[in-house]
C-alpha positions as CSV (number, residue, x, y, z in Angstrom):
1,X,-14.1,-4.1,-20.8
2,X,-17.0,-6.6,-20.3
3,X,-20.7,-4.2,-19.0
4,X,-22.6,-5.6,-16.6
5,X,-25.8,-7.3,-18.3
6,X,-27.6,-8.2,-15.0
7,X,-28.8,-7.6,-11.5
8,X,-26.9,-10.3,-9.8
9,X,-23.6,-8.8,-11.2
10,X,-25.2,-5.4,-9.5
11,X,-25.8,-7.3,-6.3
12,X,-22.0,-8.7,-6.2
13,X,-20.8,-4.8,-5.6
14,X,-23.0,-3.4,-3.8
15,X,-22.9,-6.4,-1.1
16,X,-19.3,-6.6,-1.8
17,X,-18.9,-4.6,1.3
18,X,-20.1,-7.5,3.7
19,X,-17.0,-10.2,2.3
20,X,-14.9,-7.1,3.1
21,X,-15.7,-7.4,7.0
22,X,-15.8,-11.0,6.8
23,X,-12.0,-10.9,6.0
24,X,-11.5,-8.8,8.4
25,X,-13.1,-10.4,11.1
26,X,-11.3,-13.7,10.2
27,X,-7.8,-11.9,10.6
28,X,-9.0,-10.4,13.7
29,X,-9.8,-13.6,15.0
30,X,-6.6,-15.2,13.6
31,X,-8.9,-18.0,11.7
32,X,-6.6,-18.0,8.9
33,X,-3.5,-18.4,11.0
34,X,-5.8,-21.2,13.6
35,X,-6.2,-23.3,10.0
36,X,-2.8,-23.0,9.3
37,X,-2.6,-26.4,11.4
38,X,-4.9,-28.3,9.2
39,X,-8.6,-29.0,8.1
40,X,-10.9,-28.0,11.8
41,X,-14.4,-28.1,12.5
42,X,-16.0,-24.8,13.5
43,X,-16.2,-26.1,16.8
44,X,-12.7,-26.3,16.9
45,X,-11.9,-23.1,15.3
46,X,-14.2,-21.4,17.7
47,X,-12.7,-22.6,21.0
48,X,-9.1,-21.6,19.3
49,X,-10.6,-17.9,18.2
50,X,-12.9,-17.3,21.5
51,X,-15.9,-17.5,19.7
52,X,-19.2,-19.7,20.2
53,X,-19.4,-22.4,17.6
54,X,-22.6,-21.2,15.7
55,X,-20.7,-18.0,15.2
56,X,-17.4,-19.3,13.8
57,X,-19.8,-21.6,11.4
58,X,-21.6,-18.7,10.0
59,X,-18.1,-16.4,9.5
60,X,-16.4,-19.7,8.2
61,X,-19.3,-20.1,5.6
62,X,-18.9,-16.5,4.8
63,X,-15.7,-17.4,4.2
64,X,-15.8,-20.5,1.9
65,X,-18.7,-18.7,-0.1
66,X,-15.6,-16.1,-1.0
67,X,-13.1,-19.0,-1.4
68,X,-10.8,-17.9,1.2
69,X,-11.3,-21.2,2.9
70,X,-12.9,-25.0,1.7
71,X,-14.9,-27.0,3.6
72,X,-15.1,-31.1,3.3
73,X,-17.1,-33.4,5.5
74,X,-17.6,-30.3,8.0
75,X,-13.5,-29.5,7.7
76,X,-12.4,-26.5,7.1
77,X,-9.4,-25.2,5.4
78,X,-7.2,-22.4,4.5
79,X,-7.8,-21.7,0.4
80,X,-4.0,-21.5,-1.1
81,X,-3.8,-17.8,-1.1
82,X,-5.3,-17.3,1.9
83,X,-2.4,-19.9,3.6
84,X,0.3,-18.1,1.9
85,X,-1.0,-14.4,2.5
86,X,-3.0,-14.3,5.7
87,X,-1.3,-16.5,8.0
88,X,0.5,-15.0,10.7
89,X,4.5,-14.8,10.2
90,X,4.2,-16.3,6.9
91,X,6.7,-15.2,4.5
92,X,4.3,-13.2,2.3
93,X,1.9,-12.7,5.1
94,X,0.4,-8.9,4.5
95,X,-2.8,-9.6,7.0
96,X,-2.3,-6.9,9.7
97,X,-2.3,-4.6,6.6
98,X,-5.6,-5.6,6.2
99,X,-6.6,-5.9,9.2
100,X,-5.6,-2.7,11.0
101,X,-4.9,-0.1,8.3
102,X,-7.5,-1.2,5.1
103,X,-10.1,-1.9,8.0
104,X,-9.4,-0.2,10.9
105,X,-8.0,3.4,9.8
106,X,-9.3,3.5,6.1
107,X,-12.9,1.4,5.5
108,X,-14.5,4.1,7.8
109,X,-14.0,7.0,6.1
110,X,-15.5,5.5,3.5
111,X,-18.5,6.5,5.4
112,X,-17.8,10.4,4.2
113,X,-17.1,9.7,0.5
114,X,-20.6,11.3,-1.0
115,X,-19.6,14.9,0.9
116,X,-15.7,14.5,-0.1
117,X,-17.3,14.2,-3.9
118,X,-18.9,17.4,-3.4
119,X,-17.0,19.3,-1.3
120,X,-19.3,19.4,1.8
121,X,-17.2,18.3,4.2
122,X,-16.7,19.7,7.4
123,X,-12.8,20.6,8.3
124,X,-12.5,18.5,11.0
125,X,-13.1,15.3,8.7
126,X,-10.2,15.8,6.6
127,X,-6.9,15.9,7.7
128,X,-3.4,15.4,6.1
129,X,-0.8,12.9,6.9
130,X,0.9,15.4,8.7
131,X,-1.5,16.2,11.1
132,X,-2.9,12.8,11.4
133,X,0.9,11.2,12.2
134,X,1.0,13.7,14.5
135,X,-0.2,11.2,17.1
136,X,1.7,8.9,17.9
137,X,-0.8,5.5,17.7
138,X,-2.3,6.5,14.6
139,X,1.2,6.7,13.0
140,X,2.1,3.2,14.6
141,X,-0.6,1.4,13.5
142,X,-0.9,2.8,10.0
143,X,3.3,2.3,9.8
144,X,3.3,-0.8,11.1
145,X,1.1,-2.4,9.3
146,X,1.9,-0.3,5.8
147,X,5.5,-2.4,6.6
148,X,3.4,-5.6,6.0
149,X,1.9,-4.3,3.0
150,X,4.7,-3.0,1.7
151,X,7.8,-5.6,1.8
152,X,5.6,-7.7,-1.3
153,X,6.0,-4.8,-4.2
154,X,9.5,-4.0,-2.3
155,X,10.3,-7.5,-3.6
156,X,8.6,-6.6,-6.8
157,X,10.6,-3.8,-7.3
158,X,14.4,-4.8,-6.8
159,X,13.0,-7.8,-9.7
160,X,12.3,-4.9,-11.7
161,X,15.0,-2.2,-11.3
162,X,18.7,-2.4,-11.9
163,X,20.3,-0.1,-9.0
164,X,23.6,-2.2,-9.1
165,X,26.0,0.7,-10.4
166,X,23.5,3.1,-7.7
167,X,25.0,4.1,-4.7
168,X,23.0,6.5,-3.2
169,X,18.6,5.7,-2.7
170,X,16.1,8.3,-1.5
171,X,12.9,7.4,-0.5
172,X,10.2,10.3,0.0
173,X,7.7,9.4,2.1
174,X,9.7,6.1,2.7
175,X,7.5,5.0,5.8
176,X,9.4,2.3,8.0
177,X,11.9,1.5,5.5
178,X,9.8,-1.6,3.7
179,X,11.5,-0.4,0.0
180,X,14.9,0.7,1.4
181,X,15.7,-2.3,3.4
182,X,15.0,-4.4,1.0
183,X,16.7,-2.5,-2.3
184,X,19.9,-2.5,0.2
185,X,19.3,-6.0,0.7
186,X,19.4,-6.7,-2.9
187,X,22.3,-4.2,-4.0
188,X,25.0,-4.7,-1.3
189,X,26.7,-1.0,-2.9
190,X,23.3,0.9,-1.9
191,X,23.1,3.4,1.1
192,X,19.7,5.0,1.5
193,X,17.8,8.0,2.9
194,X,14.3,8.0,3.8
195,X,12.3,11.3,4.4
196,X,9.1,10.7,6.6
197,X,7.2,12.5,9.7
198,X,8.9,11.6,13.3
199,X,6.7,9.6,14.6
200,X,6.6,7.5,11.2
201,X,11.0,8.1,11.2
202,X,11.4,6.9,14.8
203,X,9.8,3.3,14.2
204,X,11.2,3.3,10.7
205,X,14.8,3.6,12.9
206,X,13.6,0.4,14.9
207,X,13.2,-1.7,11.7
208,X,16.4,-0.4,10.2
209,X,18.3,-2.0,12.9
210,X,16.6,-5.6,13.0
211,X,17.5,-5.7,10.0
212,X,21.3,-4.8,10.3
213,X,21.5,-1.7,7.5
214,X,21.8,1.1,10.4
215,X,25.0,1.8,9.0
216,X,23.5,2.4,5.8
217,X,19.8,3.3,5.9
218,X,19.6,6.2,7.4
219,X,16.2,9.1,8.7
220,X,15.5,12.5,7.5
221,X,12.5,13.5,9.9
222,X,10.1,16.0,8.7
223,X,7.2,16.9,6.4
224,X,8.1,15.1,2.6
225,X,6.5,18.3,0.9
226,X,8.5,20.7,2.8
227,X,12.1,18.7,4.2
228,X,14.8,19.1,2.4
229,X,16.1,16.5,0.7
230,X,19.4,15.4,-0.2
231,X,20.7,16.1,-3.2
232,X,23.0,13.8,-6.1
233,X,20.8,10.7,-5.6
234,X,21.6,8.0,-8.2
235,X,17.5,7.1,-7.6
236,X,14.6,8.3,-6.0
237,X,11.4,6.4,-5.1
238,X,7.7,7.9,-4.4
239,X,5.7,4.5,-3.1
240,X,2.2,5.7,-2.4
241,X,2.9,9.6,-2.3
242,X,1.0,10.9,-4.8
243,X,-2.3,9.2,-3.7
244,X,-2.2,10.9,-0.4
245,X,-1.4,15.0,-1.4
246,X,-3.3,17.3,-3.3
247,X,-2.9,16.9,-7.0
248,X,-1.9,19.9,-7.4
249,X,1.8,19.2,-5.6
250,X,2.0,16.5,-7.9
251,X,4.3,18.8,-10.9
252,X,6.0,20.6,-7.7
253,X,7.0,16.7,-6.9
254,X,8.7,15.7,-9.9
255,X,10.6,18.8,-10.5
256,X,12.2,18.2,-7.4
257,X,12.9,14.6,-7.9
258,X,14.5,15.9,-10.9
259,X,16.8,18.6,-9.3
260,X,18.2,15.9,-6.2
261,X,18.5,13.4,-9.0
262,X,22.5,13.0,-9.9
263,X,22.7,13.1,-14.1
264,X,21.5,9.4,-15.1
265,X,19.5,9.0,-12.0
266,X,16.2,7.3,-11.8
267,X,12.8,8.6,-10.8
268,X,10.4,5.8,-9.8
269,X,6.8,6.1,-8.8
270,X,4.7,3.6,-7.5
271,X,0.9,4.2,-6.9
272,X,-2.5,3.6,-7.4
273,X,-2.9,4.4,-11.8
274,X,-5.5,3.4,-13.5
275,X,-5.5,3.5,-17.5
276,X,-5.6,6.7,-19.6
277,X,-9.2,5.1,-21.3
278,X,-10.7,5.5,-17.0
279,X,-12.1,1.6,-17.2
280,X,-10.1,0.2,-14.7
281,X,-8.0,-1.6,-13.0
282,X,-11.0,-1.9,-10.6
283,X,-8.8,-1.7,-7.2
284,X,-6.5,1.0,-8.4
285,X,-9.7,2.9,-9.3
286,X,-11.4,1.8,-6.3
287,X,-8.4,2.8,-4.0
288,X,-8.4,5.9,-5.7
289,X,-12.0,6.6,-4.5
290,X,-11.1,5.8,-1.2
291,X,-8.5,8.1,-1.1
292,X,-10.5,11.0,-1.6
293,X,-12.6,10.3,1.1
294,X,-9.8,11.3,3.3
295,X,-7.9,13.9,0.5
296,X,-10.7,15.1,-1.5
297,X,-7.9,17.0,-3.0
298,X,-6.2,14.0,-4.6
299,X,-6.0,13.3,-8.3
300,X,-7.2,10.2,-10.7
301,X,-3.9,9.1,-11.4
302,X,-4.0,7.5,-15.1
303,X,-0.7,6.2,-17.1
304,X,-1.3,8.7,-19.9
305,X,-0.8,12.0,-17.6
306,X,2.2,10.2,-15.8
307,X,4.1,9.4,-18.9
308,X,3.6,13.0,-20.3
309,X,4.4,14.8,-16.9
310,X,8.1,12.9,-16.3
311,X,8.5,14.1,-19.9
312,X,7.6,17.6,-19.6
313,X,10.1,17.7,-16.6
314,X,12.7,16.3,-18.3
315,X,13.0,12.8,-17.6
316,X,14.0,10.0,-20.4
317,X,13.2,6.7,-20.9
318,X,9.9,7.2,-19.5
319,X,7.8,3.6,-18.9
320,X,4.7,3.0,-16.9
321,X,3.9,-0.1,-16.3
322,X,1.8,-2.6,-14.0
323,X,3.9,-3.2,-10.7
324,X,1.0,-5.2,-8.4
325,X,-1.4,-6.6,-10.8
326,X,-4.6,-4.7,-11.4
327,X,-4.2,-2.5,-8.8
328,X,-0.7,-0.8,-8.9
329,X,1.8,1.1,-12.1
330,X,5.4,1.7,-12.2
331,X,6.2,4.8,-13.3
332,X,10.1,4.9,-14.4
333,X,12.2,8.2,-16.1
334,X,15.5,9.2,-16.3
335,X,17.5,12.5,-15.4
336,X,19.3,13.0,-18.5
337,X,23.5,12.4,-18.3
């Protein structure tokens, strides 16, 4: 790992905060999706976003100073990744992720991470999922855009997992089905449960059904932690889970996994896992922090103390590996035959 050797490398992190709201004020103001039509002026992106011209200069300045967009002769235009991943309805488009859940529900609390650190916090400022699904917008806007987020390491995922002889899937803490639609998608033979709160289950339902697999996705509403879950699966995914409950229901997790798995069945976990030497990947370490801004509870997931806790349950053939680069692992084991 390379140390910073100067104050300008300092400057880029703690400032990094302001390119954060620039990206989300471009999605909010669908600049990336207004480009999408070719190179504009900032005249012309303002009257398409509602904003005065001076403004959209200065945010689409911000914006090619982060290379999200270029800018020739006074033209602007989408950067490469930002046309394939922030444009609106683009196949790999993950923007209202950003925009409503990263910004919008998580980059505020952020605000209480030096009293999460030492346990100062008042009640009211932490909350689990279970009471914050509880109402019924704050579920939808995390769920549906955790869906947007989520379809890209779904894809990810059925590339690296054989479920072709699986015939049963449960997903714990499945959200709206992101993983499960598209694992069924891949293997026609898979039928899949997915365990999440009500609110979450009854848009999940809705997403199900656009996409034809009601007759073999199916809910199990309730509490992850305390539902029963079905038992014999062939596999059994945790996306996300662990990051977002106390550490210590972590071991209480994976024994269970272990006990609904059918003999031969695999345990995957996806999540934020940084390595077992704690000097990086930045964004998994940096979602990490996050997280216990909201669970102060959670643990530092590394790849070391995964590995060793599938095998003290039981599980074979245990891997962890990188899923999204540099900021998500893979965590793979199997219940013996």
């Amino acid at each position: 790992m390379a140390l910073l050797t100067t104050a300008e490398e300092i400057s880029d992190i703690a400032f990094g905060f302001m390119g954060s709201k620039a990206l989300f004020a471009a999605l909010h103001y669908g600049v990336f999706t207004h480009l999408a039509a070719g190179p504009q002026s900032a005249e012309q992106v303002g009257e398409a976003a509602g904003l005065p011209a001076e403004r959209a200069r200065t945010l689409l300045t911000a914006l090619a100073s982060l290379g999200l967009v270029s800018v020739e002769d006074g033209a602007f235009a989408n950067a490469p990744a930002a046309e394939a991943f922030l444009v609106r309805g683009a196949k790999y488009d993950f923007g209202d992720y950003l925009r409503l859940q990263v910004d919008r529900q998580m980059y505020g609390l952020l605000d209480q991470i030096e009293p999460a650190l030492n346990n100062t916090l008042p009640d009211e400022a932490t909350a689990s999922y279970a009471q914050w699904f509880e109402d019924p917008e704050e579920a939808r806007v995390y769920s549906e855009s955790q869906h947007a987020g989520s379809l890209g390491p779904a894809r990810g995922l059925a590339k690296l997992v054989d479920l072709s002889r699986a015939k049963s899937f449960l997903d714990v803490g499945g959200g709206t089905g992101a993983f499960a639609i598209t694992l069924c998608k891949t293997f026609p033979e898979l039928e899949a449960t997915v365990v999440d709160f009500p609110n979450v289950a009854r848009l999940g339902r809705a997403y199900v059904e656009d996409a034809g697999l009601s007759n073999r996705i199916q809910y199990v509403d309730g509490n992850a932690l305390e539902t029963e879950w079905p038992a014999g699966q062939d596999a059994i995914l945790m996306s996300y889970l662990f990051s977002g409950v106390p550490g210590e229901s972590h071991a209480g997790l994976i024994a269970r996994a272990y006990d609904t798995l059918a003999p031969g069945g695999a345990f995957l976990l996806h999540d934020f896992v940084v390595d077992a030497e704690r000097t990086g990947p930045k964004l998994a370490a940096l979602w990490q922090l996050q997280h216990t801004a909201f669970t102060p509870e959670a643990r530092s997931l590394d790849d070391a103390w995964l590995a060793e806790s599938l095998g003290e349950a039981g599980f074979e053939d245990v891997s962890v590996r990188p899923m999204i680069p540099g900021m998500t692992m893979l965590a793979m084991g199997r219940r013996p035959d």
